[in-house]
Backbone as CSV, one residue per row, in Angstrom:
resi,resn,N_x,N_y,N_z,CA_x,CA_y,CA_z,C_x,C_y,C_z
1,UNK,22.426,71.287,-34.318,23.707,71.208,-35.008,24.247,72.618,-35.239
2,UNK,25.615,72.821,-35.057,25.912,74.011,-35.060,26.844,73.920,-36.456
3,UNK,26.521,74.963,-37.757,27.525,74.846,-38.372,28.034,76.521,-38.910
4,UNK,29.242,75.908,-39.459,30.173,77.440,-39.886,30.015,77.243,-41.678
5,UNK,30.113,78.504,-41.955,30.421,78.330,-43.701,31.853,78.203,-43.960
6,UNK,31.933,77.162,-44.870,33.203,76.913,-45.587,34.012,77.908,-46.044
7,UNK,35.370,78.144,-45.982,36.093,79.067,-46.888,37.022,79.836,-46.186
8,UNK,37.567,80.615,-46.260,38.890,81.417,-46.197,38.269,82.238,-44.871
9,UNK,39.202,82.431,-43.731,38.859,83.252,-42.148,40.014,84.027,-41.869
10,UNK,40.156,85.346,-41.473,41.215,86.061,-41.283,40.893,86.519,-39.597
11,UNK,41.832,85.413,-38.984,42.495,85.821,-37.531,42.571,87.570,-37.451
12,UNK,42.105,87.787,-35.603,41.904,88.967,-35.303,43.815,89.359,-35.260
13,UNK,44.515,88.169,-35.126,46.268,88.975,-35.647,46.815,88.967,-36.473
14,UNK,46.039,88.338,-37.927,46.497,88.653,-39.155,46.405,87.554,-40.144
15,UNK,46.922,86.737,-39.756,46.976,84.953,-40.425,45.523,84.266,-40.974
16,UNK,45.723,83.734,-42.145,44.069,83.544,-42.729,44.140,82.051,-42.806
17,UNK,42.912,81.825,-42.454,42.670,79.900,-42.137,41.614,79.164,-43.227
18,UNK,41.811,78.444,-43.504,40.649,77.497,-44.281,39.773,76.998,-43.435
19,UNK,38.603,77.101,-43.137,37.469,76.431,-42.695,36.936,75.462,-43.433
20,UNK,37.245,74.168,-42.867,36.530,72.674,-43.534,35.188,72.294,-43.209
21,UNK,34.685,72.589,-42.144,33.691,71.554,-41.543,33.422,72.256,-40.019
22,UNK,32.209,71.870,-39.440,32.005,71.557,-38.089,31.994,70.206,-37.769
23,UNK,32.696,70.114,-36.249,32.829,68.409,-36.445,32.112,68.231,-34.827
24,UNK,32.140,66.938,-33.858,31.692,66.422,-33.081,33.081,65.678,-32.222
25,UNK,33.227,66.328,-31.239,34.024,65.538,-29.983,33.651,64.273,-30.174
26,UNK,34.343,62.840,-30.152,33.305,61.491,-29.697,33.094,61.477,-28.221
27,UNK,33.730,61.738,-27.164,33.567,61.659,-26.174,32.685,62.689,-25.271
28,UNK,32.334,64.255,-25.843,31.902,65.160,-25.359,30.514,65.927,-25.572
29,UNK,30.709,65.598,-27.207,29.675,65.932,-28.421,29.807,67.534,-28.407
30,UNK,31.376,67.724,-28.102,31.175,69.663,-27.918,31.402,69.409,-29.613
31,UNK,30.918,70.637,-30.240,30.823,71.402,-31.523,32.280,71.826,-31.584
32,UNK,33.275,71.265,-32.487,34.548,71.937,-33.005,34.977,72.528,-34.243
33,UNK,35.347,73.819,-34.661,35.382,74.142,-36.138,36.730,73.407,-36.690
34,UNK,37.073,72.667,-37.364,37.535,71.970,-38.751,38.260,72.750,-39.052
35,UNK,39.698,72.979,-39.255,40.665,74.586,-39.954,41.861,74.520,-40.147
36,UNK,42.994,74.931,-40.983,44.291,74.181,-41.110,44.338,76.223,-41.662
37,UNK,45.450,76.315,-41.413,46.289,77.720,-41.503,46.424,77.874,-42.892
38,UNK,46.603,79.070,-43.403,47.083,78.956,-44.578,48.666,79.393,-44.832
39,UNK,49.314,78.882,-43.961,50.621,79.104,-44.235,51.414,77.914,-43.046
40,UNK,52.210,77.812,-43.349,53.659,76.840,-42.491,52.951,75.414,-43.051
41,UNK,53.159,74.455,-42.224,52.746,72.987,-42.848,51.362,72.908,-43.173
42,UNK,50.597,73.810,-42.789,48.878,73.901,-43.195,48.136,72.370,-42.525
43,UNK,48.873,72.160,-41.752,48.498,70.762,-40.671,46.886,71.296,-40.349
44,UNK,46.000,69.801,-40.096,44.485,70.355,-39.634,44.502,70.762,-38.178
45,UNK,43.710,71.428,-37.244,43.638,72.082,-36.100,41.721,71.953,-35.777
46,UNK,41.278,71.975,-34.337,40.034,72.074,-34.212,40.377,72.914,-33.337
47,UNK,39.283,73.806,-32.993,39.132,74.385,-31.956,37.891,74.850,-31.900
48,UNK,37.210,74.808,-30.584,35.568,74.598,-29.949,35.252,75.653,-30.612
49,UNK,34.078,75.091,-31.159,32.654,75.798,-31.944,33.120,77.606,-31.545
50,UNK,32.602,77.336,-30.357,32.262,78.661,-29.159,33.135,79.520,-29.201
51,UNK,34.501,79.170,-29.291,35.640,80.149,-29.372,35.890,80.218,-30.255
52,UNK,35.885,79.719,-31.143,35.781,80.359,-32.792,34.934,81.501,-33.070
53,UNK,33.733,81.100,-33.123,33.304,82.438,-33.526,32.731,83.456,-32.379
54,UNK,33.616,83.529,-31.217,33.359,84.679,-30.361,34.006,85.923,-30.233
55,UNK,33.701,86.937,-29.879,34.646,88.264,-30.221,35.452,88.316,-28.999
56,UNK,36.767,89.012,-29.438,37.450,89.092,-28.297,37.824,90.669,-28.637
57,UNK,38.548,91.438,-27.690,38.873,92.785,-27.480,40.137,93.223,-27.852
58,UNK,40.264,93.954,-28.655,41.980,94.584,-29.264,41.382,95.916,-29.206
59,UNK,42.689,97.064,-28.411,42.562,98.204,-28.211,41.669,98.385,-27.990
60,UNK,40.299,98.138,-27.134,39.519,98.733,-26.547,38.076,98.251,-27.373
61,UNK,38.267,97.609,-28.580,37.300,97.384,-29.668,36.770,95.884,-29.755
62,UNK,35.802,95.447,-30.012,34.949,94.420,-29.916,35.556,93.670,-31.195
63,UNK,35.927,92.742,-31.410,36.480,92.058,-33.261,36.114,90.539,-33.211
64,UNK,35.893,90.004,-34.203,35.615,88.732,-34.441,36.748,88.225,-33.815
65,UNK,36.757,87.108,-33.767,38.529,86.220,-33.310,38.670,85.913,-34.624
66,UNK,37.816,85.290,-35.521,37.913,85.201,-37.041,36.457,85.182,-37.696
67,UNK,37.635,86.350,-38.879,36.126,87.282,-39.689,36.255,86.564,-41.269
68,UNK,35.213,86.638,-41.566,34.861,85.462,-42.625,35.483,86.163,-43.952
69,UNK,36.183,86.237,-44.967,36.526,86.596,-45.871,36.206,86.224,-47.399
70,UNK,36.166,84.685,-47.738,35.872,84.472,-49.301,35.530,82.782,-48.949
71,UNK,34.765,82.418,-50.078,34.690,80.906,-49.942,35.984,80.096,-50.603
């Protein structure tokens, strides 16, 4: 089981997300993180386990895609 800690995530472009849960594809069983924005309609969003917490590259530098901030 793959899981994330609950609480507040600040995007590598600025925008900070609520983390709910790790959840389960029914059809795939891929690992998806649980997350709704903290700003505009704050609608829920998944997106795969894997690309959540993988680093991606700005200016030349290694960065979370989203870095964990507060519960």
């Amino acid at each position: 089981m793959k899981t994330i800690k609950a609480g507040t995530y600040r995007h590598y472009k600025g925008p900070l997300y609520e983390v709910i849960d790790t959840v389960r594809h029914s059809e795939t069983n891929e690992w998806l993180v649980l997350y709704r924005p903290q700003y505009g309609e704050r609608k829920l969003w998944v997106r795969p386990y894997d690309m959540f917490v993988e680093t991606v590259e700005v200016d030349g530098q290694s960065v979370a895609r989203f870095a964990w901030v507060s519960e």
